[in-house]
N, C-alpha and C positions, 0 to 999 in steps of 0.2 A: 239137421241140427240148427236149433237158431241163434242167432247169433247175438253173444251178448255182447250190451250195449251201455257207454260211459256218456252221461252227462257233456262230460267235458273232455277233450283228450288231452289239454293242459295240464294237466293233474294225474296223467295215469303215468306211472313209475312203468321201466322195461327195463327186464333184465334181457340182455343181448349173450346169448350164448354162441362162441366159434369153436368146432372143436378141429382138432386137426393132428397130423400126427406124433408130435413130440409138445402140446400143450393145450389144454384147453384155457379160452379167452373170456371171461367174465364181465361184463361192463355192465352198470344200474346207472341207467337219465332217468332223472326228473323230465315231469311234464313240460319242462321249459330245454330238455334238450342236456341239461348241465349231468357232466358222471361225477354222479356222489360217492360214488364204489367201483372199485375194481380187484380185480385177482389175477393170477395166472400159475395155472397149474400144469406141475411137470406130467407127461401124456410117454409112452413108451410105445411106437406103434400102435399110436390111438387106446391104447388104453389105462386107466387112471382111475387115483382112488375114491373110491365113494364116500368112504368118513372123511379125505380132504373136499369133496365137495361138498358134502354139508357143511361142513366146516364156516367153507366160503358163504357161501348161500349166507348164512346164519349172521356172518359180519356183517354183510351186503344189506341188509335189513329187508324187510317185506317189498315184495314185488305185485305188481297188478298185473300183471301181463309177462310173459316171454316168447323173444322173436329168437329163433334157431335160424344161424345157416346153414343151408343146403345147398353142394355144388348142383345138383343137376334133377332138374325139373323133367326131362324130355317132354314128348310132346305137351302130354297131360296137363303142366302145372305150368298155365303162361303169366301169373301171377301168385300174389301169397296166399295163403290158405292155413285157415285155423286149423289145426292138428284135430286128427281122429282116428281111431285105426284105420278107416279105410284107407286114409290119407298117409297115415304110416305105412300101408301097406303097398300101397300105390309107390312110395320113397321108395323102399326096400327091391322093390322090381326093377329095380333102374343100375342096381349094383354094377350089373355088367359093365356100363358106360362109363362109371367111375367108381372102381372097386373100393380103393380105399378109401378117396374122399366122403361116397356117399357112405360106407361102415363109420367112420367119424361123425358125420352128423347124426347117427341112428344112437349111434352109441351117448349123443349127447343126449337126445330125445328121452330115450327111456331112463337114464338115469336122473335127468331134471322131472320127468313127468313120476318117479316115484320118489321124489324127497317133495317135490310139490306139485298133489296133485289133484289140488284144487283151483288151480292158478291157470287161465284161460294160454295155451303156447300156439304161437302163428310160425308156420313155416316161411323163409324166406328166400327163394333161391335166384342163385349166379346164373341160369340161364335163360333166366325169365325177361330181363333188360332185352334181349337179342333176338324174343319169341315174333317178332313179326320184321324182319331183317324182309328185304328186297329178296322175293326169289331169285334174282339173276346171286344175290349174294349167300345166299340161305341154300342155292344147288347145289349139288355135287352130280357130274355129268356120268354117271354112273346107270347099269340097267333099270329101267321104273320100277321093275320087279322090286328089285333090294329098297329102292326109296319107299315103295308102298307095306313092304314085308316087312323091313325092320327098322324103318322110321328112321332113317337115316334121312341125316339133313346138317347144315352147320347150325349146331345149338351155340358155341360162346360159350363165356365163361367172363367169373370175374366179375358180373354184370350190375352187384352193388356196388364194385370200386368203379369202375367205370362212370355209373349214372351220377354217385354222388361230386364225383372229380369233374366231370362235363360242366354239372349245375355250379358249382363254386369255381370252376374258371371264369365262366359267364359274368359273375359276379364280379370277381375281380380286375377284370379284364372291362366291365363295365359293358359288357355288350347283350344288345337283343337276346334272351333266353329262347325264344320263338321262332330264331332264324340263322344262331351264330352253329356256327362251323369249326369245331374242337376235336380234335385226332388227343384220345388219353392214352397215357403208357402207362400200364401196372407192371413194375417191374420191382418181383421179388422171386423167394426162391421158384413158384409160377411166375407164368407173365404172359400179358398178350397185350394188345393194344386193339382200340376199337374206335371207328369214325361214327362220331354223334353231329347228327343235325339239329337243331332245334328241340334236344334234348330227348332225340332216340335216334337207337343205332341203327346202322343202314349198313355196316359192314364188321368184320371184327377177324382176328388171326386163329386164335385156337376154333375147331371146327365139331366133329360130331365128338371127338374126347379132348379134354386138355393135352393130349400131347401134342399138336398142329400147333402148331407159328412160328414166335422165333426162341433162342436158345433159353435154356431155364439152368435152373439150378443145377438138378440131377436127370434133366430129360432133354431129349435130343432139339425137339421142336420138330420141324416138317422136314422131312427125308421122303427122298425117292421109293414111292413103294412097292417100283422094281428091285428094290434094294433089299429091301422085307423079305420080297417073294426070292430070291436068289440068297439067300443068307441061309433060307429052309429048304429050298429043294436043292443046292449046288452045296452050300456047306454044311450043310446036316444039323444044321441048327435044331434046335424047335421051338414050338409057337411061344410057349413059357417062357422058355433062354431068349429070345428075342426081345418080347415083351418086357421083361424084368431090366434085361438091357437096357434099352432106349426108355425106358421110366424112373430108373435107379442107378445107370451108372454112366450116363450120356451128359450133355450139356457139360456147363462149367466145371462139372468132374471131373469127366474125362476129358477135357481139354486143359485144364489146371492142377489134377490132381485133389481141387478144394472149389467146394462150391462157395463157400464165403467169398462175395463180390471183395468185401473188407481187407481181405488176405490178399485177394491177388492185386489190388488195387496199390496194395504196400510193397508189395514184392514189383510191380511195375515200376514205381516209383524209386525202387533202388534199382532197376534198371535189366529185372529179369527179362529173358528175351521168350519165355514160355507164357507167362504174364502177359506181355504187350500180344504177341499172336493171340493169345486168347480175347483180348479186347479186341482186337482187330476183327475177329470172326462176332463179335459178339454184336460190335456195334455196326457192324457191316448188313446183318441180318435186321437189325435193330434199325436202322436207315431206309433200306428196301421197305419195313413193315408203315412205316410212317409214310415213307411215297405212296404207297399203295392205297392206305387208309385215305389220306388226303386227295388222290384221283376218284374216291370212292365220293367223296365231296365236292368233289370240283370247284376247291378250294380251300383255306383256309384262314381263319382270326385268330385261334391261340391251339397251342400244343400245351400238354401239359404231363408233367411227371410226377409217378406216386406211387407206394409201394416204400420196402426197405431200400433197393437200391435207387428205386428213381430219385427218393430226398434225400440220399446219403453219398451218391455217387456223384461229385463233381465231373469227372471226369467223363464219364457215361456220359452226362448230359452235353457235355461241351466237345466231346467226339460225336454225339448223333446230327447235332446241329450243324455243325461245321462241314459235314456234308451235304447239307439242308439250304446254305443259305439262297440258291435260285427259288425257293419258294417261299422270300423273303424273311427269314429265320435268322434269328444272330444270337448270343449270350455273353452279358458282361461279364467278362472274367472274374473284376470284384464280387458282382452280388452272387455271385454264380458259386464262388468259391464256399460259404459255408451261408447260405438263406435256412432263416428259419421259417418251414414250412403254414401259411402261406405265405408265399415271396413270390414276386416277378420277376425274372432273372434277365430280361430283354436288352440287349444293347439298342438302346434310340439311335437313330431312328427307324429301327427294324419295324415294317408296318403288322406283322404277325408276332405275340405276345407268347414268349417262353414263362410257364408256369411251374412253382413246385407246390404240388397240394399234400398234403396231411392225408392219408389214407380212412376214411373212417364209415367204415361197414356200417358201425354200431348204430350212426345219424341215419342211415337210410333204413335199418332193420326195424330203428323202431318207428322210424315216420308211418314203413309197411304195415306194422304192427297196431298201430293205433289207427291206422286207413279201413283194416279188415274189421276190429272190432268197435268202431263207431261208424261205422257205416249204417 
């Protein structure tokens, strides 16, 4: 197919579509970046109404372009790539790896490609940032067999929050884009975190599916998976009832009862003692992930958090740190207590910069976007 092509990418409007399970996400940049439009539509296990999305579309005004997220690219897709069935087709095989996520994005697909479908849509996906990861990091020590057969490897996740979060710490932080050394947190109802060098990853937590790293919303993170296999063969589990477990009723759930970081963060603060253990596990995992990312480094210039809870959770942030501080890490209390994101939260003279960035897909979906089609 060849690919078409804009004068200018100044000038090409993107509608940025996320879809996900309880909302799809709408944002329209101007060629200058600025969102002219937005929406947010209510989603019920990913699915949602077609006359509210016209609807939207319709306010949103004319689009030149649309960039789609998509969690998981596997091997195939190490970058973006303008839609086409085959490329549709190619998503849709990938279901197994992420069942729901990737039905969320398919579902955005087809319903934006038949209200507009004249309008060129670039796929964007989360696992593309972490497609040339360090084999010693990208292995899993497993038989070659299975690495060769079923393309197993650590994919990542997350991989537009991440890139965009790495590039605007640099920024702010005023440091070498080329050379600086940034451990980011995505920390929302997902989360992982990932060591970027000079603005690509060389390690990351979540692995061949989002559920690997550290604790989430409603998912365990990484568990012993002797524990897997002894759940089914010793307590009669099954592969389902497990599965659905540790993706649905795990993490901050079942450790709080309520995945809202919000909730328990209030109930801490009145001094619950289910509350505080729960941070205690959460930020415990959450500490390990950051040493590790930053040995992945061998070294570090700024951390930076982003996500629902990473800019919303003081607390969070100044429990992960304060385990931190031998790898020169600190947080002022004041700025620390309510920054608007972007904000440097660093107690000087801490020589490594704690960062809260703004989480924004949409900046990198459509940079992708306007990269594939003026090229």
């Amino acid at each position: 197919m060849a690919v078409l092509t804009w004068a200018r990418a100044d000038t090409m409007r993107v509608l940025v579509v996320n879809c996900g399970s309880s909302s799809v996400k709408l944002r329209m940049l101007d060629g200058t970046d600025t969102v002219t439009g937005h929406a947010d539509l209510a989603a019920v296990a990913g699915e949602f109404s077609l006359a509210s999305l016209r609807q939207a579309l319709t306010g949103l005004g004319p689009a030149d372009a649309v960039g789609h997220r998509i969690v998981h690219g596997g091997r195939e897709f190490r970058g973006p790539v303008r839609l086409d069935p085959d490329v549709v087709a190619g998503i849709a095989e990938l279901r197994d790896l992420a069942p729901l996520h990737q039905s969320f994005g398919l579902a955005g697909i087809r319903a934006v490609g038949e209200l507009l479908p004249d309008v060129p849509a670039v796929a964007c996906f989360d696992t593309a940032f972490h497609t040339d990861l360090p084999y010693a990091a990208a292995t899993y020590p497993v038989p070659a067999e299975w690495r060769e057969r079923y393309a197993i490897r650590r994919y990542g996740f997350h991989g537009l929050s991440h890139a965009y979060a790495a590039r605007r710490a640099a920024e702010l932080a005023g440091l070498d884009a080329s050379t600086a050394r940034v451990v980011t947190c995505h920390l929302g109802s997902g989360a992982s975190l990932a060591a970027v060098r000079g603005g690509r990853s060389v390690d990351t937590t979540m692995g061949f599916t989002p559920l690997e790293g550290i604790v989430m919303g409603t998912r365990s993170g990484t568990v012993d998976p002797g524990l897997v296999l002894w759940l089914q063969t010793t307590a009669g589990l099954s592969a389902a009832e497990v599965s659905r477990a540790l993706e649905a009723h795990s993490g901050l759930l079942a450790l709080a009862g309520t995945q809202d970081m919000a909730t328990i963060l209030s109930r801490y603060r009145a001094g619950d003692r289910a509350a505080r253990r729960t941070l205690d596990v959460y930020q415990h995992r959450l500490r390990a992930g950051i040493g590790a990312m930053t040995a992945a480094l061998g070294g570090l210039d700024a951390l930076v958090f982003t996500g629902g809870i990473g800019e919303h959770a003081p607390e969070v942030r100044a429990g992960a740190v304060a385990g931190l501080a031998f790898l020169g890490l600190a947080v002022d209390p004041d700025r620390n207590a309510a920054p608007v994101p972007d904000a440097d939260v660093t107690a000087d003279p801490a020589p490594v910069r704690t960062l809260v960035v703004e989480a924004r897909e949409d900046l990198e979906i459509a940079a992708q976007v306007r990269t594939v089609l003026t090229g």
